[in-house]
HTML snippet that shows the backbone in 3Dmol.js (N, CA, C, O; Angstrom):
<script src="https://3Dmol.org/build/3Dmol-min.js"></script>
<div id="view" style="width:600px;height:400px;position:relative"></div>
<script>
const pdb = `
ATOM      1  N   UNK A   1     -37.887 -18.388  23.393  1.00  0.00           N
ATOM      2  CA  UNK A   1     -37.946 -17.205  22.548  1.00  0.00           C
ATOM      3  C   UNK A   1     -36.648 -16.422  22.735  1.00  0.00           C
ATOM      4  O   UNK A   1     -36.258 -16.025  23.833  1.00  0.00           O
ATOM      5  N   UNK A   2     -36.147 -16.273  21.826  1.00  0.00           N
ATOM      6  CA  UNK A   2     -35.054 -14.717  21.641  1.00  0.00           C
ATOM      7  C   UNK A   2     -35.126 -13.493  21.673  1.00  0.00           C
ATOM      8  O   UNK A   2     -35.768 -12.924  20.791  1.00  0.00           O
ATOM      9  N   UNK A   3     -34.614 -12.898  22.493  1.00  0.00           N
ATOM     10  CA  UNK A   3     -34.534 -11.134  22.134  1.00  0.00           C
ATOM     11  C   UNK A   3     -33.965 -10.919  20.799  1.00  0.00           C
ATOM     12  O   UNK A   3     -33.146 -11.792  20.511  1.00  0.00           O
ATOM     13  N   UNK A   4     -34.101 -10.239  20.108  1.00  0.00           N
ATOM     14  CA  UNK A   4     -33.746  -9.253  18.857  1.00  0.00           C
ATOM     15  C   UNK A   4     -32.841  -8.428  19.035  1.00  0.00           C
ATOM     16  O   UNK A   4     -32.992  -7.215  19.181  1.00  0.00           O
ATOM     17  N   UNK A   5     -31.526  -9.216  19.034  1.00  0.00           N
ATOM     18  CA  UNK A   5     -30.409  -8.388  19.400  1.00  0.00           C
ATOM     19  C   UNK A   5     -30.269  -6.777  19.298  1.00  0.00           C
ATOM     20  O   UNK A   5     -29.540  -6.149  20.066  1.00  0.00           O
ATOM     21  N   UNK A   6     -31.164  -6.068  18.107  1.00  0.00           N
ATOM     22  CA  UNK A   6     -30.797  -5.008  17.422  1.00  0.00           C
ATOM     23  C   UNK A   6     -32.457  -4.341  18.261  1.00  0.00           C
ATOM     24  O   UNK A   6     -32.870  -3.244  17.887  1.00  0.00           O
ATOM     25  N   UNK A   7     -32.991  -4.878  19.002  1.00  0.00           N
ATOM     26  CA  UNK A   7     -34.264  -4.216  19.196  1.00  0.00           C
ATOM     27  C   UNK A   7     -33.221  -3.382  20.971  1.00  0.00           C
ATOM     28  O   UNK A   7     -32.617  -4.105  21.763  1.00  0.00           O
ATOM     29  N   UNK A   8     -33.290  -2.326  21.070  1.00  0.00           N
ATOM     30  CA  UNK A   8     -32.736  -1.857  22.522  1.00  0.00           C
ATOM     31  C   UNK A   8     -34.041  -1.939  23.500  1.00  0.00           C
ATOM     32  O   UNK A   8     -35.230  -1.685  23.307  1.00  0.00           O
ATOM     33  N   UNK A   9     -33.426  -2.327  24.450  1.00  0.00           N
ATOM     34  CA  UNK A   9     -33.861  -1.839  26.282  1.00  0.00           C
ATOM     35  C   UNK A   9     -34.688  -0.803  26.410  1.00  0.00           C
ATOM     36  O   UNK A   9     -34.723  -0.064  25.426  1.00  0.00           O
ATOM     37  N   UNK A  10     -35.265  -0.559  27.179  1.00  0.00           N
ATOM     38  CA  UNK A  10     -36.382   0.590  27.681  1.00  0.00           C
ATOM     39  C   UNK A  10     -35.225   1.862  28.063  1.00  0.00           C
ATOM     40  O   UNK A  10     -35.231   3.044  27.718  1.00  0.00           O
ATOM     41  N   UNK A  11     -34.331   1.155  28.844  1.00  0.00           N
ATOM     42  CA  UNK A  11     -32.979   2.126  29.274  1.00  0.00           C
ATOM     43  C   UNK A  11     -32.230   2.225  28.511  1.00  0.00           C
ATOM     44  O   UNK A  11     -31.760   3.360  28.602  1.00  0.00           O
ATOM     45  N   UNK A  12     -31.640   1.515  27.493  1.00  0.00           N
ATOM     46  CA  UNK A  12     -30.718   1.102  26.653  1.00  0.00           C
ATOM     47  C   UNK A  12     -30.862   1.335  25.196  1.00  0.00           C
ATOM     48  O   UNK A  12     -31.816   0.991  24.498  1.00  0.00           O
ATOM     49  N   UNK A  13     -29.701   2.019  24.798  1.00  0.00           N
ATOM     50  CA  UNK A  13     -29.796   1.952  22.920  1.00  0.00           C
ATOM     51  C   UNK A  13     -28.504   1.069  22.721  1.00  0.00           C
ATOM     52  O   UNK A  13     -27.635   0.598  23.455  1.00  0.00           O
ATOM     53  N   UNK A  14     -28.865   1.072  21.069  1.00  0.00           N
ATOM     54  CA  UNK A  14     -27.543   0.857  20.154  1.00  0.00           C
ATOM     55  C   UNK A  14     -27.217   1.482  19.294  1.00  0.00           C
ATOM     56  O   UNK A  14     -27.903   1.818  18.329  1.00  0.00           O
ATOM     57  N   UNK A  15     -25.951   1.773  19.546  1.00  0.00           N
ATOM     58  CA  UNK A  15     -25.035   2.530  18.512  1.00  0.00           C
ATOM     59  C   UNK A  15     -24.423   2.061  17.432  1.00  0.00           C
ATOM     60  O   UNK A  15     -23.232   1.871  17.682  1.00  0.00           O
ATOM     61  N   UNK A  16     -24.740   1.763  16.231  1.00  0.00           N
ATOM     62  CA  UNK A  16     -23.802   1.265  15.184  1.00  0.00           C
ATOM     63  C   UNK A  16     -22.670   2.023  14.703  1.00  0.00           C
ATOM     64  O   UNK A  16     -22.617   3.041  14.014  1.00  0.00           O
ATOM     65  N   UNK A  17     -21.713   1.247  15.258  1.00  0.00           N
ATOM     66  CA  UNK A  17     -20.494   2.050  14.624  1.00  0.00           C
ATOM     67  C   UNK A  17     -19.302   1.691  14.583  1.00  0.00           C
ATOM     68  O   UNK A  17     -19.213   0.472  14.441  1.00  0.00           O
ATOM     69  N   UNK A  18     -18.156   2.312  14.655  1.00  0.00           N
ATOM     70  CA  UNK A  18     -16.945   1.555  14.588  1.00  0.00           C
ATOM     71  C   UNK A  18     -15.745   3.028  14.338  1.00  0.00           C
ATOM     72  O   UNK A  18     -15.945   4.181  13.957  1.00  0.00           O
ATOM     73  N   UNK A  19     -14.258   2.147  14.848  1.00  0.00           N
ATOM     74  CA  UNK A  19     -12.777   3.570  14.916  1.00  0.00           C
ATOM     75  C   UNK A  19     -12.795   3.456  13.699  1.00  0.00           C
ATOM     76  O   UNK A  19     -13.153   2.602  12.887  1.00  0.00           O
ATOM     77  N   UNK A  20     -12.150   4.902  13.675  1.00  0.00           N
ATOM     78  CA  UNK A  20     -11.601   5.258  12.435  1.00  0.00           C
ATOM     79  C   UNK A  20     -10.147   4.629  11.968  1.00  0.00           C
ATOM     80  O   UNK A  20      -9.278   4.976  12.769  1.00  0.00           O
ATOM     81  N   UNK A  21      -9.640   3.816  10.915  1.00  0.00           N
ATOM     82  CA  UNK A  21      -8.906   2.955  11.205  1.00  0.00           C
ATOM     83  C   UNK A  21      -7.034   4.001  11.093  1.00  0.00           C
ATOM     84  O   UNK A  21      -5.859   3.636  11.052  1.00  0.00           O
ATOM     85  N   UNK A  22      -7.726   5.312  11.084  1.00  0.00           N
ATOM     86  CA  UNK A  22      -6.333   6.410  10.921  1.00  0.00           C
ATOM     87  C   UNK A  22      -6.477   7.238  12.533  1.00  0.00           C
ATOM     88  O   UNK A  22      -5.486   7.171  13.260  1.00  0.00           O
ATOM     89  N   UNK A  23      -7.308   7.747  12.876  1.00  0.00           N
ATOM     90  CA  UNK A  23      -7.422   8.118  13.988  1.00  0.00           C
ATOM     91  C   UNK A  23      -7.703   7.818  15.392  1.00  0.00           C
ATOM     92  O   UNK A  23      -7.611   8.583  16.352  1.00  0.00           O
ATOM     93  N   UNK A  24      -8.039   6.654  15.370  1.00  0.00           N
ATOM     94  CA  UNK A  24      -9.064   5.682  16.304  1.00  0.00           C
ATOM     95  C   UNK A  24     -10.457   6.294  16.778  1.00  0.00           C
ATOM     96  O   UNK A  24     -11.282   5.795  17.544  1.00  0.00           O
ATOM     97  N   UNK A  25     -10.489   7.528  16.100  1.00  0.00           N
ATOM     98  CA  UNK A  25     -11.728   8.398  16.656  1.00  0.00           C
ATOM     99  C   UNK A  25     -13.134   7.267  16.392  1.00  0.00           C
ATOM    100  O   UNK A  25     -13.244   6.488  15.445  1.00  0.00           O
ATOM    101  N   UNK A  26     -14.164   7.470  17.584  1.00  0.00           N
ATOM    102  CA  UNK A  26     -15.315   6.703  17.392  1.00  0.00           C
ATOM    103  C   UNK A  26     -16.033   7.487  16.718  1.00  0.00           C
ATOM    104  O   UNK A  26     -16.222   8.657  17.054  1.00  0.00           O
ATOM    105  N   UNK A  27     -16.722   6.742  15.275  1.00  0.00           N
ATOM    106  CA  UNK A  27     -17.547   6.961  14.493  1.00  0.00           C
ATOM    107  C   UNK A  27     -18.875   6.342  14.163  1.00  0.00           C
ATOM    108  O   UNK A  27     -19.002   5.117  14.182  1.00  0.00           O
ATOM    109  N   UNK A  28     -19.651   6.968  13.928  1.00  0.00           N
ATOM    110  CA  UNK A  28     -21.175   6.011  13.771  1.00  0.00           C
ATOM    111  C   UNK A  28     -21.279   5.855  12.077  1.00  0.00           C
ATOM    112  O   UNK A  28     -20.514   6.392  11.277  1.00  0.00           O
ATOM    113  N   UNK A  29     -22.293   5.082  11.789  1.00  0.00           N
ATOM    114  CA  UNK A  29     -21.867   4.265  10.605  1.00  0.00           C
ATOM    115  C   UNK A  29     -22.851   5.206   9.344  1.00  0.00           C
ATOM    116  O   UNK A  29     -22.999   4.717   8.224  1.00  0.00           O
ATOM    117  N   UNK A  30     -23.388   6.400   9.661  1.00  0.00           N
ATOM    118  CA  UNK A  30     -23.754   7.433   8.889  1.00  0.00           C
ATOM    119  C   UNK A  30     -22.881   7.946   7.925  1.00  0.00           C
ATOM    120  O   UNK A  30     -21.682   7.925   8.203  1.00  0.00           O
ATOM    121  N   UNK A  31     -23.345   8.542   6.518  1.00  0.00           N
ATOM    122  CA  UNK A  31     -22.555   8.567   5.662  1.00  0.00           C
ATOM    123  C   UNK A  31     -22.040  10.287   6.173  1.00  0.00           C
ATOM    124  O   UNK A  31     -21.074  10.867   5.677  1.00  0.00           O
ATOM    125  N   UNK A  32     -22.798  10.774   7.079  1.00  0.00           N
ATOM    126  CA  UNK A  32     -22.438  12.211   7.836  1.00  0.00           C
ATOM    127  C   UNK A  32     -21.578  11.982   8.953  1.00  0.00           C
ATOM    128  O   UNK A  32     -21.560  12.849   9.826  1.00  0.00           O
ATOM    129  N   UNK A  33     -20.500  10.456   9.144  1.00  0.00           N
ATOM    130  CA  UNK A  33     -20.210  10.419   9.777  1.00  0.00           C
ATOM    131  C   UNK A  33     -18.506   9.913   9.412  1.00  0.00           C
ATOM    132  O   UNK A  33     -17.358  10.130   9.800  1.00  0.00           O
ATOM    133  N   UNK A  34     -19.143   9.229   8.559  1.00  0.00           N
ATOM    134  CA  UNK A  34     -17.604   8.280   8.101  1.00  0.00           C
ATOM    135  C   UNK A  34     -17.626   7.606   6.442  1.00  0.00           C
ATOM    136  O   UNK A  34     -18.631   7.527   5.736  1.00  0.00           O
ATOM    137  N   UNK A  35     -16.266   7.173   6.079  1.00  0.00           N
ATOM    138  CA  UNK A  35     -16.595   6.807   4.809  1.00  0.00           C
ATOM    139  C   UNK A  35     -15.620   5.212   5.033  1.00  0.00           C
ATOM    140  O   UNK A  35     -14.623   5.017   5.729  1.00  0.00           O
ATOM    141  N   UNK A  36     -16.388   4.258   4.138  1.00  0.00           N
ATOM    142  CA  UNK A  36     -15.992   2.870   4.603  1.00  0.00           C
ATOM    143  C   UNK A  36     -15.253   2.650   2.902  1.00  0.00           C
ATOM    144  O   UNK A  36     -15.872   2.592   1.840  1.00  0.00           O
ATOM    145  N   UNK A  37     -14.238   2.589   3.049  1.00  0.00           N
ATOM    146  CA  UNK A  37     -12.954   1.814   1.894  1.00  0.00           C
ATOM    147  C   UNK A  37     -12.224   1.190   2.211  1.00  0.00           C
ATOM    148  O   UNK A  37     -11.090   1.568   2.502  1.00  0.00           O
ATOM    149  N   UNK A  38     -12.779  -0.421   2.284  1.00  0.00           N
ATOM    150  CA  UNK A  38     -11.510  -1.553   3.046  1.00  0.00           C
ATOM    151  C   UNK A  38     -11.687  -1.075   4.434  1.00  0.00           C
ATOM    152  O   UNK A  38     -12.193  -1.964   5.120  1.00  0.00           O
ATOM    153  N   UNK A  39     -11.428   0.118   5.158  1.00  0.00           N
ATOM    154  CA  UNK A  39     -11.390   0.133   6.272  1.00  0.00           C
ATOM    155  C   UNK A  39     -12.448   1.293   6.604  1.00  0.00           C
ATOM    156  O   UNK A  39     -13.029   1.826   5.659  1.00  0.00           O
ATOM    157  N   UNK A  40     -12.677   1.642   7.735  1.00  0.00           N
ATOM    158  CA  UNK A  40     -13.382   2.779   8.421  1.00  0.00           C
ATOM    159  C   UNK A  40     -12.815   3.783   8.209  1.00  0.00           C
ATOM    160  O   UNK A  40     -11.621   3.484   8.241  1.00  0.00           O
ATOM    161  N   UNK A  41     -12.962   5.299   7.911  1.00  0.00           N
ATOM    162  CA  UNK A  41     -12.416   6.478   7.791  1.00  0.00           C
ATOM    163  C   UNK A  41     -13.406   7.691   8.653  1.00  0.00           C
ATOM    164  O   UNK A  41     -14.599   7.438   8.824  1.00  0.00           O
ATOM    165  N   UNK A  42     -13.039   8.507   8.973  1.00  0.00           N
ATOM    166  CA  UNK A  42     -13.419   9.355   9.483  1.00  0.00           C
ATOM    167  C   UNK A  42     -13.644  10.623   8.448  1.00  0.00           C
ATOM    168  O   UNK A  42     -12.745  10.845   7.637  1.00  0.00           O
ATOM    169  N   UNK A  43     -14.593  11.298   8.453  1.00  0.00           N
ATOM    170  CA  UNK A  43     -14.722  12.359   7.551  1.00  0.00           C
ATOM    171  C   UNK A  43     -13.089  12.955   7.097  1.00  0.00           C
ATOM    172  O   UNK A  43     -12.299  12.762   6.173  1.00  0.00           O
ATOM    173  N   UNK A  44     -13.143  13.722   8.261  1.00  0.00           N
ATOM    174  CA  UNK A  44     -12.322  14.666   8.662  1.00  0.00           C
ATOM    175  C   UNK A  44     -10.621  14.054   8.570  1.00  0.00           C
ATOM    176  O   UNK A  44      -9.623  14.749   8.759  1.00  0.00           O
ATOM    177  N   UNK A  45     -10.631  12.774   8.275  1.00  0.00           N
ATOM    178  CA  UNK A  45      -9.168  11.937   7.972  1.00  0.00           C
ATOM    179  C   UNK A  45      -8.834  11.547   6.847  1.00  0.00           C
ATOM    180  O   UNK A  45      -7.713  11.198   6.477  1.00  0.00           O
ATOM    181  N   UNK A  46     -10.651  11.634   5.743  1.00  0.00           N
ATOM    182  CA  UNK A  46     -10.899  11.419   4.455  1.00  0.00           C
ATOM    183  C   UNK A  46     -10.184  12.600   4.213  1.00  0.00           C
ATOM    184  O   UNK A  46      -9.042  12.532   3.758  1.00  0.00           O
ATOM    185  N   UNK A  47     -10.556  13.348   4.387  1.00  0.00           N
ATOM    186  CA  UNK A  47     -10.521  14.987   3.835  1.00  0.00           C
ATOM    187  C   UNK A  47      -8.596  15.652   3.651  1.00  0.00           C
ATOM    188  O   UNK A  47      -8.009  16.327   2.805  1.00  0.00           O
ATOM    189  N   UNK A  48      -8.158  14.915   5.099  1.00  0.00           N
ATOM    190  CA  UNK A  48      -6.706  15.369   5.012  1.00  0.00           C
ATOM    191  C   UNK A  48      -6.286  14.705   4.101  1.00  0.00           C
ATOM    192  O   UNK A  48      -5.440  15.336   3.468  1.00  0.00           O
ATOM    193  N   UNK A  49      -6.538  13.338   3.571  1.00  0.00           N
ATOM    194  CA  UNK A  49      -5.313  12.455   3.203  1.00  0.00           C
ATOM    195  C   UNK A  49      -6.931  12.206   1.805  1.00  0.00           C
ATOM    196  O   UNK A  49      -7.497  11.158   1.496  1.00  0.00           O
ATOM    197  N   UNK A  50      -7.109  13.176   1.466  1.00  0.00           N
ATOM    198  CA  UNK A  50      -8.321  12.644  -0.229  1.00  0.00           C
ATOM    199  C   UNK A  50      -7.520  12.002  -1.098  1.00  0.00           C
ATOM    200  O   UNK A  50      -7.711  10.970  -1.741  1.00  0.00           O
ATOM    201  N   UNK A  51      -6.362  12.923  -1.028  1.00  0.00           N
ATOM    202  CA  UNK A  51      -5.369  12.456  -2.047  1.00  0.00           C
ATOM    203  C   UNK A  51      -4.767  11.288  -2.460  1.00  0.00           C
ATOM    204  O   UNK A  51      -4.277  11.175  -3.584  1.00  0.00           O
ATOM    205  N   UNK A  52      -4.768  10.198  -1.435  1.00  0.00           N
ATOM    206  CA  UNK A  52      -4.368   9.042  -1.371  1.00  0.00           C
ATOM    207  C   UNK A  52      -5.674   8.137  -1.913  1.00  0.00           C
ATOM    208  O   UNK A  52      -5.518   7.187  -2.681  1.00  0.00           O
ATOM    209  N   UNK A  53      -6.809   8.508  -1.472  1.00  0.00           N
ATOM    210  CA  UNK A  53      -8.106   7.635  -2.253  1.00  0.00           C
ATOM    211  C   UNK A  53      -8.225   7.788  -3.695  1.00  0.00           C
ATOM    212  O   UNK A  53      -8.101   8.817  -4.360  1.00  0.00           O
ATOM    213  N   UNK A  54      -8.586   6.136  -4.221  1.00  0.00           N
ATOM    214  CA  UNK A  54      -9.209   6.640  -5.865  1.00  0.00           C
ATOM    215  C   UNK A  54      -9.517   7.399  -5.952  1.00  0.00           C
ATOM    216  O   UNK A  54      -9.844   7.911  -4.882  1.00  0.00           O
ATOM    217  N   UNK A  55      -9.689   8.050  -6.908  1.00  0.00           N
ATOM    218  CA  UNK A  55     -10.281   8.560  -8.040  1.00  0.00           C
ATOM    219  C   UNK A  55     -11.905   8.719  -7.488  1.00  0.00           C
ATOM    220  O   UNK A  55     -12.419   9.723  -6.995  1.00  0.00           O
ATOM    221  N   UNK A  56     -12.352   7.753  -7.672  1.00  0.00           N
ATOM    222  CA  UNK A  56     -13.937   7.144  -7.526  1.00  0.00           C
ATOM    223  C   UNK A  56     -14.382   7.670  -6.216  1.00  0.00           C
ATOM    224  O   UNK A  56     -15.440   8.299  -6.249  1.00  0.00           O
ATOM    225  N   UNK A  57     -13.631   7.509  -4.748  1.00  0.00           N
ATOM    226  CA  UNK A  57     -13.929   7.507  -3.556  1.00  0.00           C
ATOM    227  C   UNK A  57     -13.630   9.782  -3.654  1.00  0.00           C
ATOM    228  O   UNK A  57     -14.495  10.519  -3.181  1.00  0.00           O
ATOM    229  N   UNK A  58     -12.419  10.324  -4.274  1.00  0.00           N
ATOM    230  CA  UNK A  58     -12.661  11.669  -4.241  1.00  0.00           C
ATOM    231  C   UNK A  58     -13.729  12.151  -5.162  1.00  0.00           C
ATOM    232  O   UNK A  58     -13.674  13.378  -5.086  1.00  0.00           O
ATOM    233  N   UNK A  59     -14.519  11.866  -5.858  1.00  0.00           N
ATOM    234  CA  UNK A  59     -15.502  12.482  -6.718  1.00  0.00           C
ATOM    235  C   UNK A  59     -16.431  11.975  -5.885  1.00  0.00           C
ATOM    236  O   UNK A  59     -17.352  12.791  -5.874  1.00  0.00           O
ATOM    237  N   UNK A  60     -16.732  10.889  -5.046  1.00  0.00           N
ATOM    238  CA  UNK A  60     -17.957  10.564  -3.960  1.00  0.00           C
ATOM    239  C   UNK A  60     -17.683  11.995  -3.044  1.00  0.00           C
ATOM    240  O   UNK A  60     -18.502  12.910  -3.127  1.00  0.00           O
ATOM    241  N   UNK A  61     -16.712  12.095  -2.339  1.00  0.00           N
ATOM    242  CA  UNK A  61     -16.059  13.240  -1.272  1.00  0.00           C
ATOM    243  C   UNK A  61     -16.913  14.950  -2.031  1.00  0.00           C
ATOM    244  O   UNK A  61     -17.765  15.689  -1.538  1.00  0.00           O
ATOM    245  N   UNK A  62     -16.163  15.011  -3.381  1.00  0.00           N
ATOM    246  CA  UNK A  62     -17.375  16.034  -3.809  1.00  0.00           C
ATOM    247  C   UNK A  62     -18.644  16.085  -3.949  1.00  0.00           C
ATOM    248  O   UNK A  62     -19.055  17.235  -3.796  1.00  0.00           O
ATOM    249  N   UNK A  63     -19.766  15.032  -4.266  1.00  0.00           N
ATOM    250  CA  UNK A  63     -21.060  15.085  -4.397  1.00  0.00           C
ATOM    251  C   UNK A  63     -21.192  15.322  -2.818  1.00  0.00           C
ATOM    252  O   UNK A  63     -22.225  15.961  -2.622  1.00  0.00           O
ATOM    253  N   UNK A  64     -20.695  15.114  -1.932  1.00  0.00           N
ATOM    254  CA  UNK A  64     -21.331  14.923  -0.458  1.00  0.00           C
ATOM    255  C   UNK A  64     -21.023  16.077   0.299  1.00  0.00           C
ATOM    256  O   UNK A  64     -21.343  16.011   1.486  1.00  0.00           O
ATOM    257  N   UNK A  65     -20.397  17.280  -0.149  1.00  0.00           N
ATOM    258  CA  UNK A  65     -20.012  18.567   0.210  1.00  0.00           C
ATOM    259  C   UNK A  65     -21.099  19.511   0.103  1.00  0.00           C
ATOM    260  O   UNK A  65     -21.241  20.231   1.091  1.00  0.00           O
ATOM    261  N   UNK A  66     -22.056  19.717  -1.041  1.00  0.00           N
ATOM    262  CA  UNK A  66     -23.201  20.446  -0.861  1.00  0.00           C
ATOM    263  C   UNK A  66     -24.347  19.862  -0.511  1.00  0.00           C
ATOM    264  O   UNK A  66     -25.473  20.358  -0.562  1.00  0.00           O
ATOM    265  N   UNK A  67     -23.957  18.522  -0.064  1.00  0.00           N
ATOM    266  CA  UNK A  67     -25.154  18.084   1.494  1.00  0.00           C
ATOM    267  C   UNK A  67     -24.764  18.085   2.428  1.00  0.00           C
ATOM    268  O   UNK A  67     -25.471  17.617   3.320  1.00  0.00           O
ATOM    269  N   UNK A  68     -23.731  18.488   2.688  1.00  0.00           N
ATOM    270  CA  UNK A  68     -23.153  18.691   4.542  1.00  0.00           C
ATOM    271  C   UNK A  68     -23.557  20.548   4.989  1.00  0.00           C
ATOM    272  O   UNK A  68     -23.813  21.584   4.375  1.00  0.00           O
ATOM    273  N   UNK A  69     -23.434  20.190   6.132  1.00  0.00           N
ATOM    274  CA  UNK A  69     -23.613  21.558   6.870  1.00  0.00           C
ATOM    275  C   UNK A  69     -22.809  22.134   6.964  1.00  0.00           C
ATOM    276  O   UNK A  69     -22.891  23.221   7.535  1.00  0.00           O
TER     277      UNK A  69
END
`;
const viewer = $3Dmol.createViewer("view");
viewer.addModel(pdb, "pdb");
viewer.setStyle({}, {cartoon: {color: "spectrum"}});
viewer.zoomTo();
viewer.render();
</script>
C-alpha cells in the first residue's frame, strides 16, 4: 500500500507553493497570494511592474482589488 503523498502527517502539513520568479519571495499557490503567467508572480511584484502584463492579466489585477483586504 502507498501513502497519499498530498494526505500530511499527524505532525506534518503541506504547503503548496512556489518563488516568485521576480523576487524569490515564497508564495503559496492562493489567488490571495500570487498570480501564475508563464511564471510565478507575487502580488505585490504584479502590482509594481502591471504595466508590463497583457492587457487580459491587468483587467484580472482589477476584478481582484475589491476582494482583497
Amino acid at each position: 500500500i502507498m501513502k497519499d503523498p498530498f494526505t500530511p502527517d499527524k505532525d506534518k502539513f503541506l504547503i503548496a507553493g512556489s518563488h516568485c520568479s521576480l523576487c524569490t519571495r515564497a508564495v503559496c499557490v492562493g489567488a490571495d497570494c500570487n498570480l501564475f503567467y508563464s511564471k510565478r508572480f507575487c502580488l505585490p511584484c504584479v502590482k509594481d511592474n502591471l504595466k508590463v502584463f497583457p492587457l487580459e492579466i491587468q483587467e484580472d489585477m482589477d476584478e481582484r482589488k475589491p476582494q482583497q483586504k
